[in-house]
N, C-alpha and C positions, 0 to 999 in steps of 0.2 A: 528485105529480111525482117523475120516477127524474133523477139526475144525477150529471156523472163530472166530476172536474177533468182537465186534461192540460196538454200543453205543448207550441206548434208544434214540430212537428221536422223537420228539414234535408231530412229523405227525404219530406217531402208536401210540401215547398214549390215554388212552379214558377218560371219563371226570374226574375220580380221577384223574389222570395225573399218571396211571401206564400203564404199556405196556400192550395193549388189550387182547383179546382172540385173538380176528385173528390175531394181530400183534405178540403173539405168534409162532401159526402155519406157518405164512408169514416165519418166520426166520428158522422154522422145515421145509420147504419144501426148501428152499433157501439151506439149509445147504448140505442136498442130491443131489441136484442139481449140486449145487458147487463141491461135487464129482465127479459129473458122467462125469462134462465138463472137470475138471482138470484130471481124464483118458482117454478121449479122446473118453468116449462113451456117451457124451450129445445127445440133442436135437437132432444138427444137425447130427450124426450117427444114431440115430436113427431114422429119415425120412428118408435118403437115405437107411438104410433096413429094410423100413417100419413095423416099431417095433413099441412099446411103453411099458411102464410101466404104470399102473395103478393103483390107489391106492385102495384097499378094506375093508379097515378098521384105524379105530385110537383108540389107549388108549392114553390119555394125565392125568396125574397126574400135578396140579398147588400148589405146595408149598408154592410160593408167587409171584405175580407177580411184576418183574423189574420195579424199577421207572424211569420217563425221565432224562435222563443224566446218568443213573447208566450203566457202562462198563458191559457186559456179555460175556460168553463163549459158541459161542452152537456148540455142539458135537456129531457124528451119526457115526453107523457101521451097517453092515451086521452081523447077526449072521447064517443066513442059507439058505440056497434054499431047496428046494422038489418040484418037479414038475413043474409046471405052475409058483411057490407061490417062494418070496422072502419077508425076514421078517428083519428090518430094526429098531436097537434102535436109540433114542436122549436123550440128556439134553443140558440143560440151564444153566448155573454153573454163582454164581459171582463173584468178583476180589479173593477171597478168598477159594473160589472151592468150597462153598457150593452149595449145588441141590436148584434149584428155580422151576425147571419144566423137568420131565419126561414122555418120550412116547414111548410107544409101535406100531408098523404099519405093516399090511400086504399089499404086493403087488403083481401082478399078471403081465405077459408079454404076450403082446395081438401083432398078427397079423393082421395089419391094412389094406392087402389087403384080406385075407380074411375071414376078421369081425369076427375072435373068438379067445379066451387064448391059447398059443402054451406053451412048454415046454423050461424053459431055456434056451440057448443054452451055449456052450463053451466058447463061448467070455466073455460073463456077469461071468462065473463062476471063468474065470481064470484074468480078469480084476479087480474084487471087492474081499480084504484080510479080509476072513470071521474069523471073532472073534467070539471064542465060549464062550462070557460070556453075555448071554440076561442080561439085568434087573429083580431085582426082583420087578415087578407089582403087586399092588392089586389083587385078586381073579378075574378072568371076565368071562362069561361064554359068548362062544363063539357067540351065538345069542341074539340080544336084544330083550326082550320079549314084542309083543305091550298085552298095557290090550286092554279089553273090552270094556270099556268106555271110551269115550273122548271128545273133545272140537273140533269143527271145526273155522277154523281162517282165514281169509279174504285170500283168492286165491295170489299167486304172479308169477308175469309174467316175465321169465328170459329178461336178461336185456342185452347190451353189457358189461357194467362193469361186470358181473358176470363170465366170459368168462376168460377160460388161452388158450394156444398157442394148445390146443387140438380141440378148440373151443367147448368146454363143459364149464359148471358150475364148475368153480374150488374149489376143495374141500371145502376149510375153508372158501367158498362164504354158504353153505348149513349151516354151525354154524351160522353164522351173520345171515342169515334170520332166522333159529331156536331162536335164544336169542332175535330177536323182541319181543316175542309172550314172553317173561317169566316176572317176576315182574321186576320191577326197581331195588330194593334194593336185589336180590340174586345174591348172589357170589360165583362162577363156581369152585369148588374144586378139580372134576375129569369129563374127557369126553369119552366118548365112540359113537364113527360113524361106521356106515354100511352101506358102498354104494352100491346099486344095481342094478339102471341103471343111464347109464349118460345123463343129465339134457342138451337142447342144446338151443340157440338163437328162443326165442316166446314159448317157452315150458310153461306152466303152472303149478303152484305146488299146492297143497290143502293140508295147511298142520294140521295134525291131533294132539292134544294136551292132555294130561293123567299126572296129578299129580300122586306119587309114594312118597315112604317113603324118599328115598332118597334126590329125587329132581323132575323133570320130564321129559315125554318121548315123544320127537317129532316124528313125519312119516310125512317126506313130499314125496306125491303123485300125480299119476295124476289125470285125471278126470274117468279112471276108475277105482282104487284103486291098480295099480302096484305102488310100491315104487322107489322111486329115492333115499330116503336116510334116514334109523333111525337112532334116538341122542337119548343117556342117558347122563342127564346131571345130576350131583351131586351137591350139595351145599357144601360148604367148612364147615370141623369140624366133618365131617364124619368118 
């Protein structure tokens, strides 16, 4: 297990003054990160053998969101490879090891020179100490199902802020434009993303909107109707 301590701060908290939803994720992607650089197969190892990791999916469970100033623990492991596919838990813990926030993630290793998912290889498998204990997550079934009907919601035009070091739309950039679109007063209790293609500088999304018992179900697309990315979003109490 890799782990960082830190400290809500003012600039990721959102207007209750707790730690955001992206500013969740922000510290979930940072955490793995922070593994990959401290074994020595970061970023920068992986552009010199044109590799990447890519992410294909998130369960996040939010128990309660951190408030500003409150110390946390976030904590990430590998539990498996197959294939292409490397699948990767987290949590959020407070001074006290309670669970604040739990996630589940699939990833995939893509060959950047050429443009498709490769297999593994030996380096990643003998580099990252796979722990065979996943989380136990809510039920999820592995695709989000779009309904029939839905809401179309004002187009958005990727932006440079939207952008990480892939120069795509970085993940937890597609929840923040997803949660424009939901009421004010709902509060995020589980998420589920599926990325499909990746979203790059001037791209446009149209994104598609479906209340659901749970909560509701985003698709942002393009102007033909390929997806770039579905979100179930739950309401907290569920």
């Amino acid at each position: 297990m890799y782990t960082f301590d830190s400290r809500v701060r003012y600039s990721e908290t959102d207007e209750e003054g707790n730690l955001s939803v992206v500013g969740i994720m922000n510290y979930l992607q940072d955490c793995s990160t922070f593994q990959s650089e401290d074994l020595k197969l970061g970023i920068s190892y992986l552009n010199e053998e044109k590799r990447a990791w890519w992410l294909s999916g998130w369960q996040i469970e939010i128990l309660r969101q951190p408030h500003l100033g409150e110390r946390i623990r976030i904590s990430t492991w590998p539990y498996g490879f197959k294939g292409i596919y490397g699948y990767r838990n987290f949590t959020i813990e407070d001074e006290m090891g309670n669970p604040l926030v739990r996630a589940d993630s699939t990833w995939f290793y893509y060959d950047l020179e050429k443009g498709c998912p490769v297999r593994v290889p030996e380096s990643q498998l003998e580099g990252y100490q796979i722990e065979d204990k996943p989380l136990a997550m809510p039920p999820a079934p592995k695709k989000i199902r779009l309904p029939e009907t839905y809401e179309t919601a004002a187009p958005v035009t990727v932006e440079r802020h939207h952008l990480d070091t892939n120069r795509h739309v970085n993940n937890a950039q597609y929840v923040a434009i997803a949660r424009e679109l939901l009421p004010v007063d709902f509060a995020l209790g589980e998420l589920r993303v599926e990325y499909r293609k990746a979203a790059v500088l001037g791209n446009v999304m149209y994104p598609k909107l479906a209340q659901v018992p749970e909560g509701y179900v985003v698709s942002l697309q393009d102007a033909e109707g390929q997806v770039y990315a579905n979100l179930w979003l739950a309401r907290t109490g569920l």
